[in-house]
N, C-alpha and C positions, 0 to 999 in steps of 0.2 A: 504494500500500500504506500501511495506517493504520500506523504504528511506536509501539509501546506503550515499548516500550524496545531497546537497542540487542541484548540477550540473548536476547530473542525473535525477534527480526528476521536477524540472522547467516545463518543455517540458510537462513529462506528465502528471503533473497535469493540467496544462494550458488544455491537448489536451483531457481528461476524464470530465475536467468540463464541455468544451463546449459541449460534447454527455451528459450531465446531467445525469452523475455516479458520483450517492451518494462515497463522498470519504474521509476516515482516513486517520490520517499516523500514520507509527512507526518506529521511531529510535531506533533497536538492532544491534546495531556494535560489540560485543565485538571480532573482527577479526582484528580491527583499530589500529597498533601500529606506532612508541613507541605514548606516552600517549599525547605530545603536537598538532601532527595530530590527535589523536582518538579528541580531546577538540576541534581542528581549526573546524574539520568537525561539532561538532555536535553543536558549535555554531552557525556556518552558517546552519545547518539543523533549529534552534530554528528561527532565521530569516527570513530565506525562508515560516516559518510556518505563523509569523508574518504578513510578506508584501504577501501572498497568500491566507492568510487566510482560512485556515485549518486545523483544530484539529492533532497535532501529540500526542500521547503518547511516551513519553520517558522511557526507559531502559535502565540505564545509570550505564553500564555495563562495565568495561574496563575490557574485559577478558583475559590477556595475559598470565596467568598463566594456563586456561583452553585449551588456542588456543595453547602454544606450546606442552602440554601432549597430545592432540588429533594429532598434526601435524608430531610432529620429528622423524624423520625416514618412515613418510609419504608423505614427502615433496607433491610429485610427486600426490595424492589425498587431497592436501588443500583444493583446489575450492572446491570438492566436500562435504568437512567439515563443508564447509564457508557458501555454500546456505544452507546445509541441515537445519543448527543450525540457522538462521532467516528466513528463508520459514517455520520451523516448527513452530517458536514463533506467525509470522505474521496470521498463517492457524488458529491456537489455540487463538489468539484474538481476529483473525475476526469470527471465530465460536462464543466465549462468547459472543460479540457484537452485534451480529445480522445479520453479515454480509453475503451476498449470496455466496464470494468469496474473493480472495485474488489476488495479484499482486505485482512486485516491480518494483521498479526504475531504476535497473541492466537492464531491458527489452531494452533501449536505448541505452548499452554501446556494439560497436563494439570488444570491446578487454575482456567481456565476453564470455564465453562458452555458449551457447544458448542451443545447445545441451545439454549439463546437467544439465543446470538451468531446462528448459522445461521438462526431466525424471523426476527430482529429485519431481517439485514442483506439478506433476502431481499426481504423489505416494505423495505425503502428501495431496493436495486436493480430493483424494481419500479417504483418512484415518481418516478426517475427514470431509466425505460428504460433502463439498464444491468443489464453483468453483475457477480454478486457472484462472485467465483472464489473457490472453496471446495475443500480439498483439506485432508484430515485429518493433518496432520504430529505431531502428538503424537507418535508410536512414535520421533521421533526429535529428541524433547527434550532427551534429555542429551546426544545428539552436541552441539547447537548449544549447549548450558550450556560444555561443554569448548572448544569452539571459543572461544566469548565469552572465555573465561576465560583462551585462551594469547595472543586478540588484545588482553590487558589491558583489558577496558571493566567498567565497574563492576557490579558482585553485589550486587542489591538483596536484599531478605529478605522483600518480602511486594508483594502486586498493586500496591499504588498508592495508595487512601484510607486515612481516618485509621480507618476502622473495618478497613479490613485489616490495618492497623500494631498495630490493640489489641490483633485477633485473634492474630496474630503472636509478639505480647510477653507477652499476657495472663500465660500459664501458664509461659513460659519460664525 
C-alpha cells in the first residue's frame, strides 16, 4: 500500500486487516513540500507504522527539485504526475516483493481524483502484471480523520505540493 500520509492510511489499514490482506506499506512522497511538512508527515507515517504494526518501507525522498521540473508550466497535470511517480514505485515493489497487487491510501480521500488515480494505476498494474486493488473508501473518511486524530498523528491542511498549500492558504 502507497501511504500518502498517516491520516489517510489509519482506516485502511484497520479495514484490509480485518478481511486478512497480507499488507506492506510504503512511504514515496517526494510530491510533499516545503521540506518541514514532507518530515511532519512522514514522521507521523513512521508512527502510524509503529502503533499499527506494519512493515512500511521508507523512501525518503524529498523530491522538490524533480516535482517542480516535471510540474511548471504543467501546473494544471500535477495530480497526474503525483500518482503516476508513487503508483509506479508502489507497483515495482510490490512486484519485487511478492506481492499479488498494489493499492494506496489516496483511495479514502474525497478531495482526490478517483478518476485518475483508478486510469493511471490500472495502466501501471497492467505493466507490471499485477493487481491494483481498488475499493472506494471515501464514505468513510471522516471515520479515519477521527481515528487519526485520537491516535495523535499529525493534521495536515492540504494534499501535499506547494501548489496545494497556495491553494489552501490563498483565500484563507
Amino acid at each position: 500500500m502507497h501511504i500518502c500520509c498517516a491520516n489517510c492510511a489509519i482506516y485502511p489499514i484497520i479495514y484490509l486487516k480485518e478481511k486478512h490482506i497480507e499488507l506492506s506499506g510504503l512511504w514515496f512522497n517526494p510530491n510533499i513540500h516545503p521540506f518541514k511538512e514532507y518530515e511532519a508527515r512522514m514522521l507521523s507515517v513512521r508512527e502510524l507504522a509503529s502503533k499499527t504494526s506494519i512493515d512500511v518501507n521508507f523512501i525518503d525522498t524529498y523530491g522538490l527539485v524533480d516535482f517542480l521540473r516535471n510540474t511548471v508550466y504543467k501546473e494544471d497535470k500535477r495530480c497526474e504526475y503525483c500518482y503516476k511517480i508513487r503508483f509506479e514505485m508502489t507497483a515495482k515493489m510490490a512486484k519485487e516483493e511478492g506481492f499479488d497487487g498494489f493499492t494506496t491510501s489516496l483511495l479514502i480521500s474525497p478531495f482526490q481524483d478517483r478518476g485518475l488515480m483508478l486510469k493511471i494505476a490500472e495502466s501501471i498494474a497492467e505493466d507490471y502484471g499485477i493487481i491494483f486493488y481498488d475499493e472506494d473508501l471515501r464514505p468513510l473518511f471522516k471515520m479515519g480523520r477521527k481515528i487519526a486524530k485520537e491516535m495523535g498523528f499529525y493534521q495536515q491542511k492540504y494534499c501535499g505540493c506547494i501548489y496545494s498549500e497556495m491553494q489552501r492558504y490563498r483565500h484563507a
